[in-house]
N, C-alpha and C positions, 0 to 999 in steps of 0.2 A: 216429616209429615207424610203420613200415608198418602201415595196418587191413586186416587178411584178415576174408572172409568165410570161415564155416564150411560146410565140404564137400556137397556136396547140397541146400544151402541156393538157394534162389530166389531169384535178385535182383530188388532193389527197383526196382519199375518208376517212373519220372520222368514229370511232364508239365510241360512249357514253360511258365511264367507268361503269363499274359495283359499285354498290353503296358499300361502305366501309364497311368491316365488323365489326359491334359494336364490342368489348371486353366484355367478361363476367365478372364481378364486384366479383366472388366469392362465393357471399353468398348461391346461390344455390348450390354449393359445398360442403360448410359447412355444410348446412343444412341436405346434403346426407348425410354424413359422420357422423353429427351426429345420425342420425336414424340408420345409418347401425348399429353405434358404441352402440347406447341403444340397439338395438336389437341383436347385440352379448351378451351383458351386460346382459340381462335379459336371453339368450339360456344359457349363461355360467352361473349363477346364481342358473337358473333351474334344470342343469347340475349338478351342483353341490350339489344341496339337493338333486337331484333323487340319485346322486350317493353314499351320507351319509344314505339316507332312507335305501337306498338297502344294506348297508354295506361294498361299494366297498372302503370306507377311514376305517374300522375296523369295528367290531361287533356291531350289534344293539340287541336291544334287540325285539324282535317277538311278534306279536298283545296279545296273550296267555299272555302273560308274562306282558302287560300292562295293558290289562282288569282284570286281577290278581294277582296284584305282590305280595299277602299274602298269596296265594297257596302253601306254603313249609309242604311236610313230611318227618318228624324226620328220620334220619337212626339208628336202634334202635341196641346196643351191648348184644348178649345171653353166659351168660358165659355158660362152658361144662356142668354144673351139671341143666344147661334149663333156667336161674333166668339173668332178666333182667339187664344190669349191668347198661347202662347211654344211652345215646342216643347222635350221632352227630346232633344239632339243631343250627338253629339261635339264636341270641340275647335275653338275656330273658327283653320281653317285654311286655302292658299290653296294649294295644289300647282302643283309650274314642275315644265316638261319639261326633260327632256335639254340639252337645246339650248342651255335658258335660264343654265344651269350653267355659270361664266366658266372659264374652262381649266387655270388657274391653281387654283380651288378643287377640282376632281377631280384634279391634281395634288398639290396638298394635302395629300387625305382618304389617297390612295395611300401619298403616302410615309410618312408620321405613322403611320396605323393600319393598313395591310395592302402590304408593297412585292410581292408574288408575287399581288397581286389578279386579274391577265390570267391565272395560270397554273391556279393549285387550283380545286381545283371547289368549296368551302365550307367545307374543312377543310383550314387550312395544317400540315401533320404537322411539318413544319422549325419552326414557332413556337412547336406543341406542345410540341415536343421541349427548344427554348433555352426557353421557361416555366417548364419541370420543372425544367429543371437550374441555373437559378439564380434560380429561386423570384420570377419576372418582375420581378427586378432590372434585367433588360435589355430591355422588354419584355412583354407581355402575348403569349398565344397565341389571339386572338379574333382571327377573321378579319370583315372588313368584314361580309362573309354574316349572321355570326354574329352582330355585334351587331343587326344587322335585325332577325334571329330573334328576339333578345330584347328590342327593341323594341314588335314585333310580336305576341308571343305570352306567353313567359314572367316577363314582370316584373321585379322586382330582384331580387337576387341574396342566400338563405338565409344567414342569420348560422351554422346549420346546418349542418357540413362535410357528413352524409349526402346530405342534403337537397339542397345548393350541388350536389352530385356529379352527380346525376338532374336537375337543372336544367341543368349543363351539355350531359349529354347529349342530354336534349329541345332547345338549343338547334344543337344539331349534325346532330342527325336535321331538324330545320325547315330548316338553313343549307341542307345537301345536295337538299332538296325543293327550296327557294328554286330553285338554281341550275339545277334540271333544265327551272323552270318560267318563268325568269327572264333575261332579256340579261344581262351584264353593267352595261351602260349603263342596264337598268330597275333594277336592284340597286339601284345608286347614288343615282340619283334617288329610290327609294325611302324611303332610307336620311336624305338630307339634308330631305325632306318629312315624312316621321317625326319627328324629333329634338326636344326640349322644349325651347331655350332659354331658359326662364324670363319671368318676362315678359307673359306669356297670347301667349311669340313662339313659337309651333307652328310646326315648321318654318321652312326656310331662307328662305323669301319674309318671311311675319313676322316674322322675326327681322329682315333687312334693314332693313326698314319703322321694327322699333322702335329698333334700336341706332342705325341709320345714317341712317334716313329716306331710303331708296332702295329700288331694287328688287333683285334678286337677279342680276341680269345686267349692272346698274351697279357690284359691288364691285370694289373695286381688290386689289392682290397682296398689302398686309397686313390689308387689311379679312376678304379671305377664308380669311388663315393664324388669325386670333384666332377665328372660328368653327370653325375646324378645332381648334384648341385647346382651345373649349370642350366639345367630346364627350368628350374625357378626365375631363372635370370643371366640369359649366357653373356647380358654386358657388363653387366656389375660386377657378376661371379666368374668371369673370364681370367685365369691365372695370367695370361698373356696382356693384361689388362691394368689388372688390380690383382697381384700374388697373396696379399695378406688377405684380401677380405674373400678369394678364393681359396684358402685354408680354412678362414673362420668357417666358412658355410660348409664347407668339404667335413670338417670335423662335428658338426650339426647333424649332418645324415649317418655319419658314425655314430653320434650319440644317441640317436633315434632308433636305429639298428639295435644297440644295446640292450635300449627300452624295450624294443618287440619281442627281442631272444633271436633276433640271428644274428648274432655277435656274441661272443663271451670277455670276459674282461679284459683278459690275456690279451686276445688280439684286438681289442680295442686302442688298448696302450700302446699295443706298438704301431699300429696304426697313423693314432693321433700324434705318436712322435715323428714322423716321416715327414719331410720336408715335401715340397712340391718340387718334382726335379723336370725340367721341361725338356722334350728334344723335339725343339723347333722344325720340321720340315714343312713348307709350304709346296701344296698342289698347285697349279693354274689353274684357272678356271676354264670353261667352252671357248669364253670369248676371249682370251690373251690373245696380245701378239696384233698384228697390222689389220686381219679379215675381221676383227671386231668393229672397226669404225665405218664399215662399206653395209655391214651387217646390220648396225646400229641405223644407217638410213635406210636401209633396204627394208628394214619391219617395220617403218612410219610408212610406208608408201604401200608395202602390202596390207597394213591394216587398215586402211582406208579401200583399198579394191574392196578387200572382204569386207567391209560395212557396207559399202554400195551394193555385193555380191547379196548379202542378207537383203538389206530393203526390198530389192527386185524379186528373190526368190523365196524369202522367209525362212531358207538355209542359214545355220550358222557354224564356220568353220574354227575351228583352232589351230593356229599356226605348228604347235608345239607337240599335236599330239594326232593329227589325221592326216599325215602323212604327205604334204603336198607336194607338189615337184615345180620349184621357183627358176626358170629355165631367164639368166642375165645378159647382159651387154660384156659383160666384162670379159676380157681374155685372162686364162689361165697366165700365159707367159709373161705378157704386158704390164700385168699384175706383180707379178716375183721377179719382174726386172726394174719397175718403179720401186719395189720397197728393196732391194737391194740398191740402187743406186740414193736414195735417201739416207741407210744407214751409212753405206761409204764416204758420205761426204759430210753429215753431220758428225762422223767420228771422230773426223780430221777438226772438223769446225770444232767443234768442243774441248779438243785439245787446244787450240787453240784460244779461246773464248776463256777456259780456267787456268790457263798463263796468267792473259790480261788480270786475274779477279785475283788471283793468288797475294797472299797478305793481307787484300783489302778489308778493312773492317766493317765498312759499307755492303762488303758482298754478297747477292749480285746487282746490289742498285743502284744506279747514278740520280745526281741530284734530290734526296729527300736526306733528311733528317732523320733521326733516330723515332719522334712521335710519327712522323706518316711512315715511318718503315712499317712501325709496331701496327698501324691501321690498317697496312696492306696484309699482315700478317694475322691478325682477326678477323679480316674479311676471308681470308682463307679457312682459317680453322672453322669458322662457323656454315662451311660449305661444305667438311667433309661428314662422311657416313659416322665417323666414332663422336663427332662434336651432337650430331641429330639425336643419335640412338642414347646419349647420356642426358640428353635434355629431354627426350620422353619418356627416357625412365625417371625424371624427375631430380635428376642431380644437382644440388647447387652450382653456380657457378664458377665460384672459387678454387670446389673441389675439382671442375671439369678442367679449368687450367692446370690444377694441380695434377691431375692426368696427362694434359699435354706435357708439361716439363718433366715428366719423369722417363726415365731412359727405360728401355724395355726392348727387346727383341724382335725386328723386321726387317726387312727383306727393301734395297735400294736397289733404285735403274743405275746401271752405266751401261755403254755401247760394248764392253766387254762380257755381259751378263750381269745377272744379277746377285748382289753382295749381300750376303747376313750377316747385319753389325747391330751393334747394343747402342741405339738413341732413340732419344724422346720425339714424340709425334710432332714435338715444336720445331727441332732440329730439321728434321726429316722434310718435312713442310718446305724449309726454306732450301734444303737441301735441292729439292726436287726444283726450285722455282728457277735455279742458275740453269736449269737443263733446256737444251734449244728444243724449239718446235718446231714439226714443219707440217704442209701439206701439198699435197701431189693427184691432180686430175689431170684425165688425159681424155681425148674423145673424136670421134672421127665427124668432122665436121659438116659433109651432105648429107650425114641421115641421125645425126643427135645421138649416137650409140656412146657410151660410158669404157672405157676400154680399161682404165686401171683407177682406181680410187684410195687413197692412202692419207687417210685423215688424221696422221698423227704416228708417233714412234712407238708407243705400246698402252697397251688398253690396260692395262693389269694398273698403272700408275700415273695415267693419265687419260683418263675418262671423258673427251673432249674434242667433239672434228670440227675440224680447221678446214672443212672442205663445206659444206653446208651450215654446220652449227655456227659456226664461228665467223666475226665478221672483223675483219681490220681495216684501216685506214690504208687506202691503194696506191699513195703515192701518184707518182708521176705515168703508172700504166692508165690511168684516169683521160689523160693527154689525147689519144686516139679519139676520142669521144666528141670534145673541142677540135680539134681540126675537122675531123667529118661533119659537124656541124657546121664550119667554115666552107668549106668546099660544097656542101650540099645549100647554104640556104647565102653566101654570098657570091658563090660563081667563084671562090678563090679555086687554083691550080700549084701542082708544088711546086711551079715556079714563081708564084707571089711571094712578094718576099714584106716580110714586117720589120718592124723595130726589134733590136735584143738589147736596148738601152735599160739602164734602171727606170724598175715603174713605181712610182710613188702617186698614192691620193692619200691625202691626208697626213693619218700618222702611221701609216702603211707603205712599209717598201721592199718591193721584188728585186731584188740586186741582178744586175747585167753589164755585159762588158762591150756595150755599144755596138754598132756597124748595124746593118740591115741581114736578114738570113733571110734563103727561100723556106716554104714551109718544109721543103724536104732537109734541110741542114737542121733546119731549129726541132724537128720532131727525134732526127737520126742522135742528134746532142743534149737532147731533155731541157731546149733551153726555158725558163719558169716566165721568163717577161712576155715572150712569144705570147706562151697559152693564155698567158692574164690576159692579152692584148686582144687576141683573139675572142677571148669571153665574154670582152667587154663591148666587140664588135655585134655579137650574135646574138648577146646576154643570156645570163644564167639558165632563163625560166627553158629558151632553145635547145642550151645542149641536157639540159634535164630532158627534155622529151623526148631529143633522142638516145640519151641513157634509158628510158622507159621503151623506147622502140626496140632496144636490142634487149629488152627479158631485165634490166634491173630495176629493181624494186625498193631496194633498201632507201633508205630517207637521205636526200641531198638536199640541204639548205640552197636556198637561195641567194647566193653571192658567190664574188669571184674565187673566193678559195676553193673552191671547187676544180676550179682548173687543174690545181695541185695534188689533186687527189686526196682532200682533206672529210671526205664521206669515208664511211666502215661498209665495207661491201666482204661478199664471200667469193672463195676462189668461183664454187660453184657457178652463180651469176656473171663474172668478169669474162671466164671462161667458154660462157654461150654468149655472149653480147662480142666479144673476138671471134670466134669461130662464122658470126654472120656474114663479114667479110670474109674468107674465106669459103663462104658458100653461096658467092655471085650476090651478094646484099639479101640473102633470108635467114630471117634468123629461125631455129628449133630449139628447141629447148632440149635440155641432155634429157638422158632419161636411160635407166638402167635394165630396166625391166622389160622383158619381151615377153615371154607368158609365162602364164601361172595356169597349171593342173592341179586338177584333186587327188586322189590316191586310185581311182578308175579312168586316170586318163581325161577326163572330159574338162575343157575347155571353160577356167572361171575369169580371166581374164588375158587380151591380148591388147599390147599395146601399141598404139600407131600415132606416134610422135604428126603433131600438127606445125606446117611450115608455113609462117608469116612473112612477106616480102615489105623488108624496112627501105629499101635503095635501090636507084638502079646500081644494075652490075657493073655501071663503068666506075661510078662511086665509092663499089665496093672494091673493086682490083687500085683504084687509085690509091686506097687506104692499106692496099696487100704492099704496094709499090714502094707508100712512103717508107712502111715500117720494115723494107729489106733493108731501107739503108741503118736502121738501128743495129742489122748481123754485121750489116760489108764494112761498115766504116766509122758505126756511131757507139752509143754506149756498152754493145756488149760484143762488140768486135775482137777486142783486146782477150778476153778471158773469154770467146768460145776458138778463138787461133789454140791459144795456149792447150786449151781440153782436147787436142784434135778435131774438131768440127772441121770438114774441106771448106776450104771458100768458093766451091761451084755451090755447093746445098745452097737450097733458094730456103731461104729462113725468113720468114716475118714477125718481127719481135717488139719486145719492149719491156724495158728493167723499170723497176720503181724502188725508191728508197723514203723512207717516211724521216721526220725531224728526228732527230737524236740517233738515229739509225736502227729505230722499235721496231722496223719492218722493211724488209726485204722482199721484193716482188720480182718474176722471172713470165712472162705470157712470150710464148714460142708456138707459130703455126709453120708445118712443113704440109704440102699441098691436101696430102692423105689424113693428117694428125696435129690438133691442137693438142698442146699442155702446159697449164697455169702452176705455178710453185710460187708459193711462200714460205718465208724460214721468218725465223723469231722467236720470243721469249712471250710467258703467262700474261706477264707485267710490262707494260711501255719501258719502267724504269727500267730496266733490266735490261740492255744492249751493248753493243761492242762502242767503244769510246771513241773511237775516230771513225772515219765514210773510208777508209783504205780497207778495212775488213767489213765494215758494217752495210754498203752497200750491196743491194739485191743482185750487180754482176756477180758479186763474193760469196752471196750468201746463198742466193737461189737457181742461180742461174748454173753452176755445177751440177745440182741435180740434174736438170733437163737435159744437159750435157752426157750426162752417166749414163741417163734412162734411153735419149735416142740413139748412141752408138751399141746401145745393147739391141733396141727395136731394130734398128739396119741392118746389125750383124744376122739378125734369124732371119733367113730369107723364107722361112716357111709363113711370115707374118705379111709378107706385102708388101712392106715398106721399105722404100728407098732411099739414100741419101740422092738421086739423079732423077726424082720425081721434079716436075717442074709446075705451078699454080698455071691454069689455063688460064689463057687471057680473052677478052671479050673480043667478038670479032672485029670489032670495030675499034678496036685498042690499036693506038700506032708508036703508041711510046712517048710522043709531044706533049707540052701541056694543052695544045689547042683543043686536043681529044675532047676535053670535058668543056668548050666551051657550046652556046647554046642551051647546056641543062642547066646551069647555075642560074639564081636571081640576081646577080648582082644588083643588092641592093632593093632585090622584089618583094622585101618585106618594112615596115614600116621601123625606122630609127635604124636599119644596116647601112652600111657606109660600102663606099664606090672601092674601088682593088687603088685609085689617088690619093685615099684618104687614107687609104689602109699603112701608104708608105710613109706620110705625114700626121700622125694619128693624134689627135687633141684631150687637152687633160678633159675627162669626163667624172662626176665627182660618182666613186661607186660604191656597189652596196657591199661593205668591208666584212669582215668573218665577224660571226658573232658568237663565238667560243671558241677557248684554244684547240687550237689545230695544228698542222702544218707540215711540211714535206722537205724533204732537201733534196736538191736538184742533182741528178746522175753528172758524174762527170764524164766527160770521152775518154774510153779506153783507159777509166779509172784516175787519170791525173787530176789531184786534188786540185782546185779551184776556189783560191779564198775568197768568203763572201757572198757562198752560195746558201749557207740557212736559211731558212725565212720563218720567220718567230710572228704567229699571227696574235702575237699578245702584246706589241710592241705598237 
């Protein structure tokens, strides 16, 4: 049907639609987004190395420090008497040029760890890239640079993926620095003078030296593929280690060689057929030998100056490489006549000591069983450096034992030098464990000066002071401690006299051979019921305080076995808690250090020993008094006659022997010079089988012996054997002297000097883990009955 409009009607006017708006398909969306997103990509990027350059992800190391990173000066040690004693320094190493580098091993290093070394500037992007993508199954993406870098700067590598990540990058901003500042040819050299091969073989010269006994420009074409092998991994690939799996690798980088073209077939074969032939020579390291152990306390104590020094000044020093001048206590002489008279006497001990062990199948240990041997025996291996280094390379277990048991080429202590024999690290181990220890302080007792310190028989093989680090059970030198807490808090005198009867509480017994002693017999004789009696008079928590009064700190339980010496103290402590007495009742605390300069002289630390007064001085001479009679007549009387000690030398002493005879103790004050000595073994179980040789007159007290007829002899030192201890002026010699200052009894639960002669069972607080001590005999005659087994 036709639509008409109606007549007169206005037609509807029209407007054109506006043309449809296309849709945008996207892509130029995309396209924005991408750019936007590379160009965040690259700000963030940038962002990010600006902010590793700068240090703001951790420490960088400073332009100085990379245009020079061999600029270290030594901090050099001046003992008192002016004479150089060692120096804190780096690594001892031996840097080759270019040149010296055989061709063959810059060959090598090329094909093995970086083949585009001539081209990239420190960052190989292509190695990056095959790293990423098959997770350095085929390859690592560390560029030669790079490992420099991290040689040089960053350290090992975070178990930390964040952490690992900024570490990588710091090592890639250094690589990039490297190469701006750097030849190629210095890179390298760089790189192979750097490198640890184990060993104390720093670098590629040392390394030669120890693996091959040649120089660095003497290596032959598989001598230098096997060091090439070892940067991958100097523990696993260590021919001295693991020979087979340091061939398989060795002949890896030969084959890789092949691959590149710097090898041709010919000499590939023959090569690959060359056995590994070793010529074992071992360097020492800085620290061998006795100044290791004095050295090893002396950088705890200067690196705490120098943190204090920083806080206050915002200076930061390096021990190792700005030069300081650490001015000691120690004497040159003092020094080289304590560590001579240690080895002369432990020589003889030792000869002695593997008599006794000789045939034993047990040897060196008494009483364990074959399971607790093998447990003391895994406690050790899991403590040394080659057990750690194959557990963080990842090594099974099994295999690591299997490393231990196999026989292999090293270097053993004896007192004659030292011997290169073929056994296994398991051997060696127990080999080491039969060898005696000792430790030797010595120190001038009015003003805390340190004179000789000898923490041990040699650092190269036993890594471990006996002077500070280490703590043993003190025996019966413990004893002094207990009496001066008698005489100071009950009014006793050394002519009070106690019980020496057997002391039993409970299921506890101190064996004794009855009659009454003053305290001056029963201290001179080490008698054990004496000290219980007394402990039990004063009680524990007393002579604890005054063990805390004279500078010791170490943990002493609270009960009577203490009396016995059944706490682990260091010579260090024993030896300024003795010396108080000796310095009119103050105690100071030792102290090695007198100052420390910078490399201009200026003044970063002076020390000034602070003096605490524990006693009066009549107190303290009372306690110089009793313990002469341990020189004139009591337990160490016998064997310092024999050593020639005169008996005018005013000596105040006291030997200590621990249960089974694990420890031997020797504390000797002459008016001018305390010195504390202990001898012993790693392991308690480990000691001489009878108290005729195992006791501390035998053990330790020769030393002391050796080292002060050496001191008297130099009369350039001061020291006299005809020095006499001042006495107080009010000193008359009587016991009366000290009466009036005592409490008899001024403390609450002390008992009267009537009670002390009649003394009543009191039920007491018994040891509460094994311990215990055996009691000194006089002038060494065995005395059955004298053990005391606090397990019993």
């Amino acid at each position: 049907m036709e639509n008409k409009q109606n007549p007169g009607s206005k037609p509807k006017q029209t407007f054109p639609l506006p043309p449809k708006k296309v849709k945008n398909t996207g892509w130029k969306k995309w396209v924005r987004l991408v750019w936007i997103g590379l160009i965040i990509l690259i700000l963030g990027i940038s962002s990010i190395f600006f902010g590793v350059s700068q240090g703001f992800f951790g420490s960088m190391p400073d332009v100085k420090e990379l245009e020079n990173p061999d600029i270290y000066v030594a901090s050099e040690i001046y003992s008192s008497d002016g004479k150089l004693l060692g120096k804190f320094e780096k690594e001892k190493t031996q840097p080759v040029t270019y040149k010296q580098l055989p061709p063959y091993l810059i060959y090598a290093l090329q094909a093995k760890e970086d083949e585009r070394f001539k081209e990239h500037s420190g960052i190989d992007l292509q190695s990056v890239a095959r790293a990423v993508a098959f997770g350095g199954k085929r390859g690592g993406g560390s560029t030669i640079t790079q490992q420099l870098a991290k040689l040089l700067f960053t350290g090992s590598r975070s178990q930390n993926k964040a952490t690992a990540v900024f570490q990588k990058l710091k090592e890639w901003v250094v690589a990039v620095s490297l190469e701006k500042r750097y030849t190629k040819e210095e890179i390298i050299t760089l790189y192979f003078n750097k490198f640890d091969f184990l060993y104390n073989a720093n670098g590629i010269e040392m390394a030669s030296r120890v693996y091959f006994n040649k120089s660095t420009s003497q290596l032959t074409l598989p001598e230098a593929a096997m060091f090439v092998a070892m940067l991958e991994n100097p523990v696993k690939n260590n021919p001295m280690r693991n020979e087979q799996r340091a061939k398989t690798r060795r002949d890896v980088v030969l084959e890789q060689m092949l691959k590149t073209g710097y090898l041709d077939q010919q000499n590939y074969d023959k090569a690959v057929a060359t056995p590994i032939a070793l010529d074992y020579h071992p360097i020492k390291s800085i620290d061998d030998g006795y100044s290791a152990y004095y050295k090893f306390y002396l950088r705890k104590e200067i690196d705490g100056y120098l943190k204090d020094y920083e806080k206050k000044t915002g200076k930061t020093l390096n021990l190792f490489k700005d030069g300081l001048k650490i001015y000691v206590t120690l004497d040159s002489k003092m020094q080289g006549y304590a560590e001579e008279a240690m080895k002369e006497h432990l020589t003889d001990l030792q000869k002695r000591f593997d008599g006794e062990q000789r045939s034993r199948k047990q040897r060196p240990f008494y009483y364990l069983n074959d399971k607790e041997i093998n447990s003391v025996m895994m406690s050790a291996v899991k403590r040394t450096g080659r057990y750690k280094q194959l557990k963080n390379a990842g090594v099974s277990e099994d295999s690591i034992m299997l490393d231990f048991k196999t026989p292999i080429k090293t270097s053993r202590f004896t007192w004659g030098g030292e011997e290169e024999v073929e056994m296994s690290p398991w051997d060696s181990i127990r080999y080491h464990k039969q060898i005696a220890q000792a430790g030797l302080m010595s120190m001038v007792p009015g003003t805390g000066e340190i004179k000789a310190w000898v923490g041990g028989i040699n650092w190269q093989h036993f890594q471990y002071d006996h002077i500070k680090q280490g703590k043993r059970q003190v025996g019966s030198t413990f004893k002094p401690f207990v009496y001066a807490t008698a005489i100071m808090k009950l009014g006793m005198t050394p002519c009070s006299t106690v019980s020496n009867a057997t002391y039993t509480k409970g299921s506890w017994s101190v064996q004794g051979s009855g009659g009454m002693l003053t305290l001056r017999d029963a201290l001179a004789q080490s008698k054990n019921p004496v000290a219980v009696r007394l402990i039990e008079m004063v009680t524990p928590k007393s002579v604890i305080q005054t063990a805390r009064d004279l500078g010791v700190t170490e943990e002493m339980p609270n009960e009577y076995a203490i009396a016995l010496g059944s706490s682990d103290i260091t010579i260090f402590e024993m030896l300024g808690a003795y010396s108080t007495f000796a310095n009119y009742g103050n105690y100071i605390k030792p102290e090695m250090i007198w100052r420390i300069e910078d490399a201009n002289g200026r003044v970063i630390k002076e020390v000034k020993p602070v003096m605490k007064e524990v006693m009066n001085e009549l107190y303290a001479y009372t306690m110089i008094d009793l313990m002469k009679g341990v020189a004139q007549f009591g337990t160490a009387s016998g064997e310092l006659s024999r050593r020639g000690v005169p008996k005018t030398t005013e000596i105040a002493a006291k030997t200590g022997t621990t249960q089974n005879n694990s420890d031997g103790w020797f504390m000797g004050m002459t008016p001018n010079l305390a010195t504390g000595v202990w001898v012993g073994w790693e392991d308690r179980a480990t000691h001489f089988f009878g108290t005729g040789e195992g006791q501390g007159a035998k053990m330790a007290l020769p030393i002391w012996a050796i080292y002060m007829k050496k001191v008297w002899a130099d009369k350039e030192l001061g020291v006299s054997p005809d020095d006499k201890f001042v006495k107080p002026s009010n000193w008359t010699g009587n016991c009366s002297d000290l009466q009036g200052l005592g409490g008899y009894g001024d403390e609450g639960g002390l008992q009267t000097l009537d009670q002390l002669k009649n003394p009543k069972v009191a039920e007491p607080s018994g040891p509460k883990k094994s311990s215990g001590t055996k009691e000194d005999n006089v002038n060494e005659n065995i005395n059955t009955g004298d053990d005391i087994d606090f397990n019993k």
